[in-house]
DSSP file (Angstrom, degrees, kcal/mol; ACC not computed):
  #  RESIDUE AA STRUCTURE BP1 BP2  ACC     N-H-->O    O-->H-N    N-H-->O    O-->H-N    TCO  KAPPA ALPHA  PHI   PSI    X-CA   Y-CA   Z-CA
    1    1 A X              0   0    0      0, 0.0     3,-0.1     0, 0.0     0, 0.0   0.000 360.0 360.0 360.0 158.7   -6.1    8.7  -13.7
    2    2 A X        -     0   0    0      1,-0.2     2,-0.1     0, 0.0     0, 0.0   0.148 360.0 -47.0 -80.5-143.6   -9.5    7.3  -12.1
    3    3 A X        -     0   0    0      1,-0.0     2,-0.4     2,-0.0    -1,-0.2  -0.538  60.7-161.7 -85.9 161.1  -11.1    8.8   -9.2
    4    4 A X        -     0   0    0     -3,-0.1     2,-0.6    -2,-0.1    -1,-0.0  -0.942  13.5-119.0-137.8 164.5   -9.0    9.4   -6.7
    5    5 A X        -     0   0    0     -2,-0.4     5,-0.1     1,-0.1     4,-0.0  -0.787  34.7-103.3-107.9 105.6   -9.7   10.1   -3.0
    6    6 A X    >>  -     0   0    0     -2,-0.6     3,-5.9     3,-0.1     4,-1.5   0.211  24.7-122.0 -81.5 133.2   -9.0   13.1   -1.4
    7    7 A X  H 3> S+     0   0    0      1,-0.3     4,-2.6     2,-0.2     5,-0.2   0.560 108.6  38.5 -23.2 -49.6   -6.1   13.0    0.7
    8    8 A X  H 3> S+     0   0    0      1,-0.3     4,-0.7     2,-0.2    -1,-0.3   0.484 107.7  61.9 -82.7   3.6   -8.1   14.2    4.2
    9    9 A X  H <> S+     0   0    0     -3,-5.9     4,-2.4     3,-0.1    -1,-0.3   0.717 109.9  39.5 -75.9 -33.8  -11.0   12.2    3.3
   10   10 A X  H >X S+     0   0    0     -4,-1.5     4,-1.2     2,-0.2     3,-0.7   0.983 118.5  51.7 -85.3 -58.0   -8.3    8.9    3.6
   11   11 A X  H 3X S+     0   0    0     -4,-2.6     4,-2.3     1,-0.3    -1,-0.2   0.767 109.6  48.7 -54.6 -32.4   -6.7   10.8    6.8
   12   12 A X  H 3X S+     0   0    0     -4,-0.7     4,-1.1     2,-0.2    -1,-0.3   0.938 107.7  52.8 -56.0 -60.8  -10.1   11.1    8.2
   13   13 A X  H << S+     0   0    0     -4,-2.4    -1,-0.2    -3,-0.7    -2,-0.2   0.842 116.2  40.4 -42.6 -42.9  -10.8    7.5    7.5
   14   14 A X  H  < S+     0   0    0     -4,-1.2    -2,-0.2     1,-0.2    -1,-0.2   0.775 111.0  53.4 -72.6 -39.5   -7.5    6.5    9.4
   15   15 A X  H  < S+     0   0    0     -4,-2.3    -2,-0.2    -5,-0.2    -1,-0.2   0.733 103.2  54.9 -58.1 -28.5   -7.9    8.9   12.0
   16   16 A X  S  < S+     0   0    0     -4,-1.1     3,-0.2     1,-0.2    -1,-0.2   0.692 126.6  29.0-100.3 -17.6  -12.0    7.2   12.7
   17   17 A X  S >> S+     0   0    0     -4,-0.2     4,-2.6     1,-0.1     3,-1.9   0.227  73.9 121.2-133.6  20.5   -9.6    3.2   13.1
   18   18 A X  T 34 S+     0   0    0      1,-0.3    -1,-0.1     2,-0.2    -3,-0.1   0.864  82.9  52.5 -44.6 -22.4   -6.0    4.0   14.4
   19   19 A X  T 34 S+     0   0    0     -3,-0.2    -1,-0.3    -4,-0.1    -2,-0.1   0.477 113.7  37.0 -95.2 -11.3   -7.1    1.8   17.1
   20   20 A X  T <4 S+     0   0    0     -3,-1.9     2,-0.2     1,-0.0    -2,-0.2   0.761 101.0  86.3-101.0 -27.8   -8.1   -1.0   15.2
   21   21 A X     <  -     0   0    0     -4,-2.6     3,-0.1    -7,-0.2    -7,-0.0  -0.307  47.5-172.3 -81.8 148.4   -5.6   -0.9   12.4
   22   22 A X        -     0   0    0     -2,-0.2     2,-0.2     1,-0.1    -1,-0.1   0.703  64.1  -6.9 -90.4 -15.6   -2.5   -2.4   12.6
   23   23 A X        -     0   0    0      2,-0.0     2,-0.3     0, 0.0    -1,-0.1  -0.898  54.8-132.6-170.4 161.1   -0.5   -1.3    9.5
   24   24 A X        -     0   0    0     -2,-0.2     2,-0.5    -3,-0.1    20,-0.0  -0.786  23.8-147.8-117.2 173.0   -1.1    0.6    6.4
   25   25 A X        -     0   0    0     -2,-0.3     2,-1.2     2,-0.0    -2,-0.0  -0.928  16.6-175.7-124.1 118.9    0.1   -0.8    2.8
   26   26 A X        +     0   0    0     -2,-0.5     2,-0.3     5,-0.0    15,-0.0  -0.700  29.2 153.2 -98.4 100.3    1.2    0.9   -0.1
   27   27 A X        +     0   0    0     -2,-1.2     4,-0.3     4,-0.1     2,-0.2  -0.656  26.8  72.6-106.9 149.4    1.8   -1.7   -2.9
   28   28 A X  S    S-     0   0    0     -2,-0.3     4,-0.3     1,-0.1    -2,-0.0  -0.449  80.5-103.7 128.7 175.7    1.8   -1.8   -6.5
   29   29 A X  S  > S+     0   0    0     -2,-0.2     4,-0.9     2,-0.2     3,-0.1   0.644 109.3  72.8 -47.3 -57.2    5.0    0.1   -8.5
   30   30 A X  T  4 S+     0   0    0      1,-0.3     4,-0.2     2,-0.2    -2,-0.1   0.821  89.8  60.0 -79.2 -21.3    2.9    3.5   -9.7
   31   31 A X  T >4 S+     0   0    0     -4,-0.3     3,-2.1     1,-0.2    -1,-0.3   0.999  98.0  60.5 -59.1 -54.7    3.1    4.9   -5.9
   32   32 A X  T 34 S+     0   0    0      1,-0.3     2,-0.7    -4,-0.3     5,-0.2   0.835  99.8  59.3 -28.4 -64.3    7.2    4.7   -6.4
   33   33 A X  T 3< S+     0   0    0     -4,-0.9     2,-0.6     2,-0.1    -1,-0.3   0.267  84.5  89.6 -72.2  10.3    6.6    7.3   -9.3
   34   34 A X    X   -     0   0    0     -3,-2.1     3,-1.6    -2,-0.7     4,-0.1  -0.933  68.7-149.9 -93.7 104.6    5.0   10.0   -7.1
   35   35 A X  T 3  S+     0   0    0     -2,-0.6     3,-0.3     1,-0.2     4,-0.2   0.611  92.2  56.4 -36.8 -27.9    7.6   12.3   -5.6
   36   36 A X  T 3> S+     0   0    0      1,-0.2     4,-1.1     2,-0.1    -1,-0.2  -0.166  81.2 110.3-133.4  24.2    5.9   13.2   -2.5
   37   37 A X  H <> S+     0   0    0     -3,-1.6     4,-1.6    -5,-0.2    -1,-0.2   0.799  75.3  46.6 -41.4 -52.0    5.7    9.4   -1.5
   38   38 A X  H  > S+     0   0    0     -3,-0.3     4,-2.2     2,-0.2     5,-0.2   0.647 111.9  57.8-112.1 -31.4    8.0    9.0    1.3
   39   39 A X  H  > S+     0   0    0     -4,-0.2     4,-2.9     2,-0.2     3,-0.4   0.998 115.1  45.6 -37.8 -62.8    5.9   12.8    2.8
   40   40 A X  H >X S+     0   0    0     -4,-1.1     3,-0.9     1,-0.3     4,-0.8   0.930 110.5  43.7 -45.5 -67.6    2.8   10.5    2.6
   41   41 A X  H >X S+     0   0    0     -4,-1.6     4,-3.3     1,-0.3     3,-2.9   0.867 110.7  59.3 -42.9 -43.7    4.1    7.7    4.0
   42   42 A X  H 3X S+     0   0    0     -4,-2.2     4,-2.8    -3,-0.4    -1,-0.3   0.863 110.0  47.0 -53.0 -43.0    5.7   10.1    6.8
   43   43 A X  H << S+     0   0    0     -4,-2.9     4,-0.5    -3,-0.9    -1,-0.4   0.614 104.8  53.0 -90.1   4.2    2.4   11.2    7.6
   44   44 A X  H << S+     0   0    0     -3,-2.9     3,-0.4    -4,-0.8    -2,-0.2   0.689 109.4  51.9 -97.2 -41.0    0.7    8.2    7.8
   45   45 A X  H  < S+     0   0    0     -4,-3.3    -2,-0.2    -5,-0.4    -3,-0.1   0.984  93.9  70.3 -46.0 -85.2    3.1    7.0   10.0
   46   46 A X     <        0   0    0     -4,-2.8    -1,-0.2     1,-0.3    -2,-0.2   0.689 360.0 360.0  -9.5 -53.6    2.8    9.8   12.1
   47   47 A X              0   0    0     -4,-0.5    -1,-0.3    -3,-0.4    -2,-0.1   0.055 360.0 360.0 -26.4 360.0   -0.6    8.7   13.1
């Protein structure tokens, strides 16, 4: 895999614009193959 970013560095990032963002996107196929997708999502949501 490349670099990856660690999960509370991206919540942190979301957390610093909830109020300017409107949406998040998860696109592409290889997120589907991750088990602990629809958690993610859950928690982004959550926000």
């Amino acid at each position: 895999m490349g670099d990856l970013i660690p999960e509370e560095n991206f919540f942190a990032f979301l957390e610093e614009r909830k109020y300017f963002l409107d949406g998040v996107v998860i696109c592409g196929g290889e997120p589907t193959l991750h088990k602990d997708l629809p958690e993610f999502a859950k928690k982004i949501k959550d926000l």
